[in-house]
N, C-alpha and C positions, 0 to 999 in steps of 0.2 A: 486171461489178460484181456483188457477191455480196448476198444476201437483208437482211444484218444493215444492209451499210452504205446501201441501197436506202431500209431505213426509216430509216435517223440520215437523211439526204437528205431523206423525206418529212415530218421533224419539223421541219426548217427551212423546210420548202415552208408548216406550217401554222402557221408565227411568223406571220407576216404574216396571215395569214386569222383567225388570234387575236384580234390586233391590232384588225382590222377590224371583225371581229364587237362586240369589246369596246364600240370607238367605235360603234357603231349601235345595241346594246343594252344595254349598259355591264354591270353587275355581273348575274350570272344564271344563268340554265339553260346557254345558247347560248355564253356564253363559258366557262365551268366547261366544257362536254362536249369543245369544240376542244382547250382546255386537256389536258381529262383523255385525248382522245385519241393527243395529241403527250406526254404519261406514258407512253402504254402504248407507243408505241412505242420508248422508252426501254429501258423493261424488258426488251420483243422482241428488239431491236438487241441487248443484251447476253446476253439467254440465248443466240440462235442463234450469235452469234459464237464464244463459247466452249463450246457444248456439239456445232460442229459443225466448230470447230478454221478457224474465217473472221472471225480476228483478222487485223487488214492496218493498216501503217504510214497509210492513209487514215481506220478508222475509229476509230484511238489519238490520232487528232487531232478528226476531224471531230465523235465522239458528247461529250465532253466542253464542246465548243465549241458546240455544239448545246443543249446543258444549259442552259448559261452564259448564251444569249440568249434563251433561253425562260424562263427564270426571272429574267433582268433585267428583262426587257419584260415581264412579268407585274408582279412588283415595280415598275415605275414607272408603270404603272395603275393600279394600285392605290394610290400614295401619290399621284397626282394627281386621285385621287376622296376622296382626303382619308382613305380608310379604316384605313392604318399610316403611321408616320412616317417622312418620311424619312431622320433621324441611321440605325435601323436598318435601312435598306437602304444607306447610305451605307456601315455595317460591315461587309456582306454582297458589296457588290463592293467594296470594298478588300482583303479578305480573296483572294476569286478570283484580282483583279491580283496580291496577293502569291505565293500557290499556285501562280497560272502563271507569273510571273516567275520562282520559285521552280525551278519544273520546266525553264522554258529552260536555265538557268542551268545544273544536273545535267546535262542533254540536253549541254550543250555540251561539258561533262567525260566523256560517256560514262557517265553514270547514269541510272537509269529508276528514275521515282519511281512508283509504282504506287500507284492510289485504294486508302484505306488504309478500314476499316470504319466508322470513325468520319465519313469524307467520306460513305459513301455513304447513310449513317445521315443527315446534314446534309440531303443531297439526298432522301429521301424525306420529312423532316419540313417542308421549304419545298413540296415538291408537295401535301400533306396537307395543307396550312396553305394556298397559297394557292387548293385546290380549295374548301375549305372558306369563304375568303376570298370568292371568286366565287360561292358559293352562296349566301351569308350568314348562314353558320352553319346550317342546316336540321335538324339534327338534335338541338339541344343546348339548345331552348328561350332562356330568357335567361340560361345560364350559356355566356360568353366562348369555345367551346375552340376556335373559330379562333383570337383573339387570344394563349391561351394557346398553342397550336400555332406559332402565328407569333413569339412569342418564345422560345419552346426550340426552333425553327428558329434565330432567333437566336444563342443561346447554343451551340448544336452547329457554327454555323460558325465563331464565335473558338476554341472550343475544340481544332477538328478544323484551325484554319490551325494554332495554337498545336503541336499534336500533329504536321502534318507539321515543321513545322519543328524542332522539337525532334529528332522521330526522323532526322532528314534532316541534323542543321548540320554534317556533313563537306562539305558543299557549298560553305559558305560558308569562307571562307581568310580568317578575324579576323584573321592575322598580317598580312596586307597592309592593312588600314585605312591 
């Protein structure tokens, strides 16, 4: 097993300790830095992969999917502390389910949908947003920019399902409806 997918591996090992941490100190230092440090290994996984050519059919599945639940289970912390609503996380993984059914879907024809810049953009402004959510804002006095953050997280995720799919509807066969 190679370096990249070692740490997509350890970012799922530290959903749970997230998690935990969360539930015992709730909004904070302590769940912001687990958080922040299952991000960096995001970032890691993806430079080392591709700048040392240890791209592998495990971590085109697993870091993606690793994203997904560490940012849902961030997201439902969060809106069960009451601090964002749930409608918008409701659009945030309905969005996902669609992208990835989406992607089975190509996958089964023999197409490989590749994270497009605007996805990856989505994914840094919900990490940003919800570090800054677990912080409580720290930085910004009493002007909102976690909130703000977490709704142009929002809004980059309809935008960016919107964007694959558009770039992508040879996939979809409208003649067979």
């Amino acid at each position: 097993m190679n370096l990249a997918n070692k740490l997509t591996i350890a970012r799922v090992l530290l959903i749970p300790v997230f998690i935990l941490v969360y539930y015992t100190s709730g909004v904070g230092f302590w769940a912001a830095l687990v958080f922040g440090i299952a991000t960096i290994t995001d970032t890691l996984d993806g430079y080392i992969a591709r700048s040392r050519k240890l791209i592998t059919t495990f971590g085109k599945f697993a870091d993606p999917l690793a994203d997904k639940i560490l940012v849902t289970s961030a997201l439902i912390l969060l809106v069960g502390s009451r601090i964002i609503p749930a409608w918008a996380v409701i659009l945030i993984i309905a969005r996902e389910f669609i992208v990835t059914g989406f992607r089975i879907l190509a996958a089964s024809e023999r197409i490989t949908i590749a994270a497009s810049p605007l996805g990856k953009l989505k994914t840094i402004t919900q990490f940003v947003a919800i570090l800054l959510l677990l912080l409580g804002n720290p930085f910004f006095g009493s002007f909102p920019m976690d909130l703000l953050m977490f709704y142009l997280s929002v809004l980059l995720t309809i935008v960016s399902g919107a964007d694959y799919l558009l770039r992508n509807k040879q996939v979809l066969d409208l003649s067979n409806l």
